[in-house]
C-alpha distance (Angstrom), angle and dihedral (degrees) to the residues before:
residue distance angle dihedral
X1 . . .
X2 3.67 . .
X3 3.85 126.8 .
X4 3.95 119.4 -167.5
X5 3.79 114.8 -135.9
X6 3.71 111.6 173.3
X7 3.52 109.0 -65.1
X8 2.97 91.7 -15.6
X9 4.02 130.9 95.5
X10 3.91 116.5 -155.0
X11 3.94 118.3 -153.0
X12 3.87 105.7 -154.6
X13 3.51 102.3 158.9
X14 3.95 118.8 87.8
X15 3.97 113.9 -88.3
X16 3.65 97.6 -131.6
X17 3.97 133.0 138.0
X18 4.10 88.0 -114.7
X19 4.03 90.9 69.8
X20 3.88 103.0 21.6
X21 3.79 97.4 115.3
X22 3.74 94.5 50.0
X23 3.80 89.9 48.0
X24 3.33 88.5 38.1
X25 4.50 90.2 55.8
X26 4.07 85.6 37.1
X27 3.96 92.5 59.2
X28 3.77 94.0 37.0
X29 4.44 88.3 53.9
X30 3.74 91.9 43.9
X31 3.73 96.2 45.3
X32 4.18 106.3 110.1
X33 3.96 138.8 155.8
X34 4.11 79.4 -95.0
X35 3.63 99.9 66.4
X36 3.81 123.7 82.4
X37 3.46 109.5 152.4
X38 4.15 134.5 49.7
X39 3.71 107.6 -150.0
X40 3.33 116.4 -148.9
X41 3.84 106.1 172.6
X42 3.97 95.2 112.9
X43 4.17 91.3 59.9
X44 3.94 104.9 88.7
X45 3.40 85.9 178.9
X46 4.06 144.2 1.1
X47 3.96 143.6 179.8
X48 3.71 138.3 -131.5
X49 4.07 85.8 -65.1
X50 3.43 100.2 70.8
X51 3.76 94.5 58.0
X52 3.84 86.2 48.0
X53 3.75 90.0 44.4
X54 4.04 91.7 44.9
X55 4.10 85.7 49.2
X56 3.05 96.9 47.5
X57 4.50 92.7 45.8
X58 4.26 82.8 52.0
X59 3.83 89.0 51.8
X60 3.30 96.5 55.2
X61 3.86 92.7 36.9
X62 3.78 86.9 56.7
X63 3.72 89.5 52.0
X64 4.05 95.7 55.2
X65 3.94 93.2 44.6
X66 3.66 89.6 -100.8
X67 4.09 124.0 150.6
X68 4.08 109.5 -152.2
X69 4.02 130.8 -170.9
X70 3.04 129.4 -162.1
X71 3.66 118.7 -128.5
X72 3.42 139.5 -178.4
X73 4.01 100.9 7.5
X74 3.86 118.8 -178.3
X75 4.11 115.8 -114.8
X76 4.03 83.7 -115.7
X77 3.72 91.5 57.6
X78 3.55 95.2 50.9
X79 3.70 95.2 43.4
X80 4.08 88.3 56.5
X81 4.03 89.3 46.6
X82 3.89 84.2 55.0
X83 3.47 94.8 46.7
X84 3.90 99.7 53.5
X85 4.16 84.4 40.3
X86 3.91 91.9 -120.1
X87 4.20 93.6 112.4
X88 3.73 89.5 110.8
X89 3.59 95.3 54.9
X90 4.09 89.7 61.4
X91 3.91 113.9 97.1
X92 3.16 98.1 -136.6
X93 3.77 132.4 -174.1
C-alpha cells in the first residue's frame, strides 16, 4: 500500500474510492518529520479519492510542521485536479 523510501513515501496501492479510508489511515500512520515527498509514480491511474486522500495527507502534514511534494502524479490525476479547479493547491514537484 505504501512503501517508505527515504524521504520519500511510495503509494502502490490503487487510488480508488473502494480503499480510500485505509489509504487514507496508512498515510496518516506513516506521516513523520522525515517524509517530504508523496510518490506517486506506481498509480497509472486514480479517482476523485486520491485528491481527497492527498488533501487530506497535506492537512495533516501542515498540522505536524511538515512540507510535502508531490511527485510523480499520473496525467489522470492531474486532469481531475484541473477539472474541480484545485490543481494549484497540489505541491507538486
Amino acid at each position: 500500500m505504501l512503501e517508505r523510501s527515504g524521504s520519500s513515501l511510495k503509494v502502490t496501492a490503487p487510488m480508488y474510492f473502494s480503499g480510500a479510508a485505509q489509504l487514507l489511515k496508512a498515510g496518516r500512520a506513516a506521516l513523520t518529520d522525515e517524509i517530504s515527498e508523496i510518490d506517486l509514480s506506481s498509480i497509472e491511474d486514480a479517482d476523485s479519492a486520491a485528491l481527497a486522500v492527498l488533501f487530506a495527507w497535506l492537512r495533516e502534514a501542515k498540522a505536524r510542521n511538515i512540507s510535502l511534494r508531490i511527485v510523480n502524479p499520473p496525467a489522470g490525476l492531474l486532469s481531475l485536479a484541473a477539472l474541480y479547479g484545485v490543481d494549484e493547491f497540489l505541491p507538486l514537484a
